[in-house]
C-alpha positions in Angstrom: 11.4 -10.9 -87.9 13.5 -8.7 -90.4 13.5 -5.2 -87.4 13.6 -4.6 -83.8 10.2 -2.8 -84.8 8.3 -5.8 -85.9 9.5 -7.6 -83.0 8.7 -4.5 -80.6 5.1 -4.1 -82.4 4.6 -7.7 -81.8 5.2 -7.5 -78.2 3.3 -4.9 -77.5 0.2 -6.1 -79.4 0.5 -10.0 -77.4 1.1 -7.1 -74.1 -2.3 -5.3 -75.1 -4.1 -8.7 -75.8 -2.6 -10.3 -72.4 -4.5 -7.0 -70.8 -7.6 -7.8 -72.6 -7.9 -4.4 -74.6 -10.4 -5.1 -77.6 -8.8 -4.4 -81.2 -12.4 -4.4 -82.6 -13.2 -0.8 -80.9 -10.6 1.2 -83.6 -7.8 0.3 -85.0 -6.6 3.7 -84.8 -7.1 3.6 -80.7 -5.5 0.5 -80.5 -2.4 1.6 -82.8 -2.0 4.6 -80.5 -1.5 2.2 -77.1 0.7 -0.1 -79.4 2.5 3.2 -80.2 2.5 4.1 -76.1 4.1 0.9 -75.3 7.1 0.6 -78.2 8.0 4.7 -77.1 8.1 3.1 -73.5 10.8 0.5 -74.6 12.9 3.3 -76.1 13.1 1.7 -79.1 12.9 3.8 -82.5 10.4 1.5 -84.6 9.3 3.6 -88.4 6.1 6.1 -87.7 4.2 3.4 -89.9 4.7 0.1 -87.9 2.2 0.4 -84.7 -0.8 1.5 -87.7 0.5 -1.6 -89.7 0.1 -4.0 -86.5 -3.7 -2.8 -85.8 -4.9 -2.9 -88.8 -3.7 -6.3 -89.1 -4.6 -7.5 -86.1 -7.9 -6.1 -86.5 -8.6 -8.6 -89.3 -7.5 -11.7 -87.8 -7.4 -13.4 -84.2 -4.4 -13.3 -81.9 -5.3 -16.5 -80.1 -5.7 -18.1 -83.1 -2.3 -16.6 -84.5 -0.9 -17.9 -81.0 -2.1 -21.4 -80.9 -1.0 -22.0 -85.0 2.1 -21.2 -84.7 3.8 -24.1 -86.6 1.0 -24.5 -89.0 2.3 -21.8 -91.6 5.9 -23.6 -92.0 6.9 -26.9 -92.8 8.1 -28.3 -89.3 10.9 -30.7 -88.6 9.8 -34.8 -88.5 8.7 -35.6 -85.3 11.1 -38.3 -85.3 13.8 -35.8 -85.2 12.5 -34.4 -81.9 12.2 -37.8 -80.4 15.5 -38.9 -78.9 17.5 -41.2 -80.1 17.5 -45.1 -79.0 20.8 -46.5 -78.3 21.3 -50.3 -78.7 19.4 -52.7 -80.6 15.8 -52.9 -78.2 14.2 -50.2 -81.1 14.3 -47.5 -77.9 11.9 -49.0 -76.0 12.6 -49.4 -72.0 14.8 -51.8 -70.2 13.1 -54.0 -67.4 14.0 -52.8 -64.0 16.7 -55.5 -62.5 15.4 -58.7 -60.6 15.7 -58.5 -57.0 17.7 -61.0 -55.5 15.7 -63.4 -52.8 17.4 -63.6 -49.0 18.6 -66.9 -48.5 
């Protein structure tokens, strides 16, 4: 996010979806409770961001804009998020200690 208006535009549009208010019904209506809810914040966001957010999101699913996250940028190896194995067993798990017998 480049502004505090993209990112305030966002959160109000994931805060509209959360309520289950329908962006299908106008994207004009819709732009006007995105609009509600960044004036609420009192943050200044450009007359032309809330409009911007409806009629994009009008086009396209959140949910599906939620759950794909990742898929539009090349992600880090998963090896990399893996933690690394110390010693020379290739990470996996050491044997829990024998138990000693009672004499």
């Amino acid at each position: 996010m480049s502004t505090a208006g993209e990112a305030v535009c966002s959160y109000a549009a994931l805060i509209l979806y959360n309520d289950g208010i329908p962006i299908t019904v106008s994207f004009m209506l819709f732009a006007e409770k995105i609009a509600t809810i960044v004036k609420a914040t009192n943050v200044s966001v450009e007359s032309y961001w809330p409009s911007l957010f409806a009629k994009l999101l009008e086009k396209c699913n959140i949910e599906d804009l939620i759950t794909n996250v990742s898929a539009g940028r090349a992600g880090a190896p998963v090896a990399a998020a893996t933690p690394v194995a110390t010693g020379g067993d290739g990470g996996a798990a050491a044997p829990p200690p024998a138990k000693e017998k009672k004499k």
